[in-house]
N, C-alpha and C positions, 0 to 999 in steps of 0.2 A: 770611558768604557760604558757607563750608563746610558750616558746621552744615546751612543752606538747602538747598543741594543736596545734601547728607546726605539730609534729609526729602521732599523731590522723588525722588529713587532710590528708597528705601522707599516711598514712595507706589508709586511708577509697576509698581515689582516686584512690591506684594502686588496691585495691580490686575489685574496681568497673572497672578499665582497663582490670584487668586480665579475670575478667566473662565477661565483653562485647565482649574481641577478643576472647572466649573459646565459647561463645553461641550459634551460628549458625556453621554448622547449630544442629537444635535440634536432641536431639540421635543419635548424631555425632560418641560419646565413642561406644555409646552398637552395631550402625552396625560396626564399625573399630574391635570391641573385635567379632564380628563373621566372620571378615575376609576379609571385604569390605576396597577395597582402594577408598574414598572418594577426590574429588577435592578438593582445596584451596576454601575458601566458599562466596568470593566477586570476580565478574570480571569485566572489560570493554572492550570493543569490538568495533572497527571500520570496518563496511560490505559497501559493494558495490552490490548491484541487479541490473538487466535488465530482461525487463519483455516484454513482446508480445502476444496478445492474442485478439480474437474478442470482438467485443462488444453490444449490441440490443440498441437501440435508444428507448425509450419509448415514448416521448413525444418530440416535438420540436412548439415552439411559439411565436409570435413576438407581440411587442405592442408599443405604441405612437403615432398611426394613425389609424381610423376606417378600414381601409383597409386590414392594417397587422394584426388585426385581424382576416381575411377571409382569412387570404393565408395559404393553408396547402402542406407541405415540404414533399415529397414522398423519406423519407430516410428511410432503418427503421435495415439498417447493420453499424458499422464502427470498423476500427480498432486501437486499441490503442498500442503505441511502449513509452515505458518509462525509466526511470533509476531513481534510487535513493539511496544518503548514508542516511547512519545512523550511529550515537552514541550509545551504549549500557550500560546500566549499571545493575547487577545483583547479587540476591543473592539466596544461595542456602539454606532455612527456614529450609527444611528436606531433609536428604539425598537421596528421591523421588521427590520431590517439588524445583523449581527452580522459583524466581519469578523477571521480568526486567520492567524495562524504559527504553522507544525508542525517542530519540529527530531525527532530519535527515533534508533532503531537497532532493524533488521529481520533476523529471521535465518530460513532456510527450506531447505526441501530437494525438491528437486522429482525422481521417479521413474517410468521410464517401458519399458514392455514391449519387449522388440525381436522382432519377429517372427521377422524373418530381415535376413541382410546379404549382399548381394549387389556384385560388381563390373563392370560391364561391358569385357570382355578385349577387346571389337571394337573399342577405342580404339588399342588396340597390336597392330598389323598382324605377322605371320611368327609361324609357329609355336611358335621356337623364343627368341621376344622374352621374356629374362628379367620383363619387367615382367607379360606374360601371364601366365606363370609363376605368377606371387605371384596375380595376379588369380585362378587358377582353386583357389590356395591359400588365399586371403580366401573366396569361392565356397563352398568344401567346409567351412572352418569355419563359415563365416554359414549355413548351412543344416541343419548338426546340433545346433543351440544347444538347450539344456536349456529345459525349460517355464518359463515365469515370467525368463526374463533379463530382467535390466534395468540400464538403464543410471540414475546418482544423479547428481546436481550440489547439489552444499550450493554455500549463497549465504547472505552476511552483507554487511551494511555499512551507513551513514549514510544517512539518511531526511529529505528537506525540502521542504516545500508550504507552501501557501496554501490558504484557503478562507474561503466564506461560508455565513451562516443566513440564510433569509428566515422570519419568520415573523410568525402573527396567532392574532387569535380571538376570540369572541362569548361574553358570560359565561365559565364554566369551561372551556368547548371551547378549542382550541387547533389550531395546523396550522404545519406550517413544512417548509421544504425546503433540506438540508444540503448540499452541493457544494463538491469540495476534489481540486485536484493534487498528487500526490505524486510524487515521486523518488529511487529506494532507486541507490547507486550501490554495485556488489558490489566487495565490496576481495580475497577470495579468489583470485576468477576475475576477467575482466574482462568488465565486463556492466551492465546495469541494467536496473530495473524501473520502467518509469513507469505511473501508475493515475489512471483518474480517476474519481471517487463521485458518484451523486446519489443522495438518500436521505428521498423525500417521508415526513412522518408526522402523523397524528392523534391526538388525545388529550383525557385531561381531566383536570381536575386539584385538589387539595383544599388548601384555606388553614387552617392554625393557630396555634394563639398563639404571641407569641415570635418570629417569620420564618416556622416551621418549613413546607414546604411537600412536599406530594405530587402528582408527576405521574408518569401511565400512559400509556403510547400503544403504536401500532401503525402498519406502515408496510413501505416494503420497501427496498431499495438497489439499484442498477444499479451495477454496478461492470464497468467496461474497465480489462481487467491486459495489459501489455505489456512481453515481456521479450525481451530480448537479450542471450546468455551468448556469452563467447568464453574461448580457453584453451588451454594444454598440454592433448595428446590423452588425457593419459596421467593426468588428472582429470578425465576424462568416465565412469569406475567403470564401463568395457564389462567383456565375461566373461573372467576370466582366457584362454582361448586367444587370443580376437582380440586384448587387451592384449597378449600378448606377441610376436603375429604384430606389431603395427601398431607397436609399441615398436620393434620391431627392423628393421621397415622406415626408421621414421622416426620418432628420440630424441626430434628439438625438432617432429614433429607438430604442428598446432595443428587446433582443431575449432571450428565457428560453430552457434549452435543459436537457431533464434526461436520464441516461442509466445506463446501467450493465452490468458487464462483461459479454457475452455467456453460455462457459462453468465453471460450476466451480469446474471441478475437473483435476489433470493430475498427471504425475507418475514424482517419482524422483531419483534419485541416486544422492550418494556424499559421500566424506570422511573427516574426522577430523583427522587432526595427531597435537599428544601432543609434542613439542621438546623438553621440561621438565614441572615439575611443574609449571610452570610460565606461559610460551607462549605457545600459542596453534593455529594454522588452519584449517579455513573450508572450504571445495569446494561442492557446488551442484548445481545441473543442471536438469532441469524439461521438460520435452517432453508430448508430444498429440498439440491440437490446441491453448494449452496458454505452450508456451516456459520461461522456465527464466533461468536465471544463478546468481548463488548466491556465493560472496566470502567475508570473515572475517579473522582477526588478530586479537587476543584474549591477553590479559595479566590477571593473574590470581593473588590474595592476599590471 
C-alpha cells in the first residue's frame, strides 16, 4: 500500500513538473506548429544605464524658520546626469507578451542655476521686525550671487518596477513596444524618483547556425521622470554666503524641491545578438536632449 502510494506521488509530481516547464509560454505549440522560432520562455538579465537629460524645477521651498518661508529660489532649469544597474527577471506568458521584475540601485546628481534669491520682507510688518532684517540680508545676498551658482543634490538608492513587451512580426521584420514602472527611493536625502517608459521599436533581424542570432532596430522612448527630494537645508550645496546665512538662521532648516524631467521623448538605436539559445546581448543608445546608453547580459531557461 506504501509502495503504491509511493508511485501515485511520483506520478502525480512529475505530471505536474512536466505541465509546469511545458506551460509558458501559452500557445507556445500552435505559434512553433506555424513556424515561429520562440525564445527559452524564463530569463535574467544584468543592465547597466547612463542617462543625461534636462530637467524643470517645479517647486523649490524651505522651512523651520518664519523667514525661510519668504525666501523664493529663482531656479527653474537643472540637469540631471545618472547611472543605474539593475537585475531582471522574466517571463514570456504569450509568445507576444513578455512580462519582468526590475530590482537595481540608481545613483545621480542633479544641478541647477540659481538666478537670484530673493525674500519677500512684506510678510513681516515694522520696520525694525528682526525677521525683516534677515529678509533684506537674504535680499542683498541673493542678488550679488556669482555667474554660474548653483545649487547640487546627489541622490542614490534602491530601484524596483515592473514591466511588459509587446511584440510581433512578418518574416524577419519585427516590432514591439516596451513599458515598465520604476521606483528609485533616495536613502541620502529623503525623496524618490518615480518614472515611467514606453519605448515603441522596429527592426530586422538575422538567423544563424547554432542559435546564434542577430537583431537591429530602431525606435524611440517617452520617458515621464518624477522626482521629489526633501532634506536638511544644509544639503541642498547653495553658495557658501547664503549657506551660511540660512545655516545660521536655521541649523535643522529643511528644503522641499519637485521637478521632471524636460523632455520626454528621444530616438534610439541598438542591437541584440543571440550567441545561442542561452546567452544573449543588448546594446542601445538614445540621442536628442536626454542621452542614454543602455547595456545587458541576458541568460535564458
Amino acid at each position: 500500500m506504501k509502495r503504491q502510494k509511493l508511485l501515485l506521488l511520483t506520478a502525480l509530481t512529475s505530471s505536474c513538473l512536466s505541465a509546469q516547464d511545458s506551460f509558458f509560454p501559452i500557445w507556445g505549440e500552435e505559434a512553433e506548429q506555424r513556424g515561429y522560432t520562440l525564445p527559452k520562455p524564463y530569463g535574467l538579465s544584468l543592465s547597466y544605464m547612463d542617462m543625461n537629460n534636462p530637467i524643470t524645477i517645479d517647486s523649490i521651498s524651505f522651512s523651520g524658520h518664519p523667514v525661510l518661508n519668504a525666501v523664493d529660489v529663482d531656479a527653474r532649469q537643472a540637469h540631471f546626469s545618472g547611472s543605474n544597474i539593475t537585475l531582471r527577471g522574466d517571463v514570456w506568458v504569450f509568445p507576444f507578451m513578455n512580462v519582468y521584475g526590475i530590482i537595481g540601485y540608481t545613483q545621480g546628481k542633479s544641478k541647477a542655476n540659481i538666478n537670484a534669491v530673493h525674500c519677500d520682507a512684506s510678510q513681516f510688518p515694522g520696520l525694525l521686525n528682526p525677521n525683516r532684517l534677515l529678509c533684506a540680508a537674504i535680499d542683498k545676498g541673493g542678488e550679488s550671487l556669482p555667474e554660474n551658482t548653483q545649487f547640487v543634490l546627489d541622490m542614490d538608492g534602491g530601484t524596483y518596477g515592473v514591466g511588459t513587451t509587446l511584440a510581433g512580426g512578418i518574416g524577419n521584420w519585427f516590432a514591439l513596444l516596451d513599458m515598465n514602472y520604476t521606483y528609485t527611493s533616495i536613502s541620502a536625502i529623503n525623496g524618490n524618483i518615480k518614472t515611467f517608459v514606453a519605448a515603441p521599436r522596429v527592426g530586422y533581424r538575422w538567423e544563424y547556425d547554432g542559435g546564434r542570432e542577430l537583431r537591429v532596430f530602431a525606435g524611440a522612448m517617452y520617458q515621464n521622470v518624477e522626482q521629489f527630494l526633501s532634506g536638511n537645508l544644509r544639503d541642498i550645496g547653495l553658495p557658501s554666503e547664503l549657506d551660511h546665512l540660512l545655516g545660521s538662521l536655521a541649523p535643522d532648516g529643511e528644503f522641499e524641491v519637485s521637478q521632471h524631467a524636460e523632455d520626454k521623448w528621444n530616438s534610439v538605436i541598438g542591437f541584440q545578438y543571440a550567441f545561442n539559445r542561452d546567452w544573449e546581448a543588448l546594446f542601445e543608445a538614445g540621442f536628442g536632449s536626454r542621452e542614454t546608453m543602455f547595456f545587458s547580459l541576458g541568460r535564458r531557461f
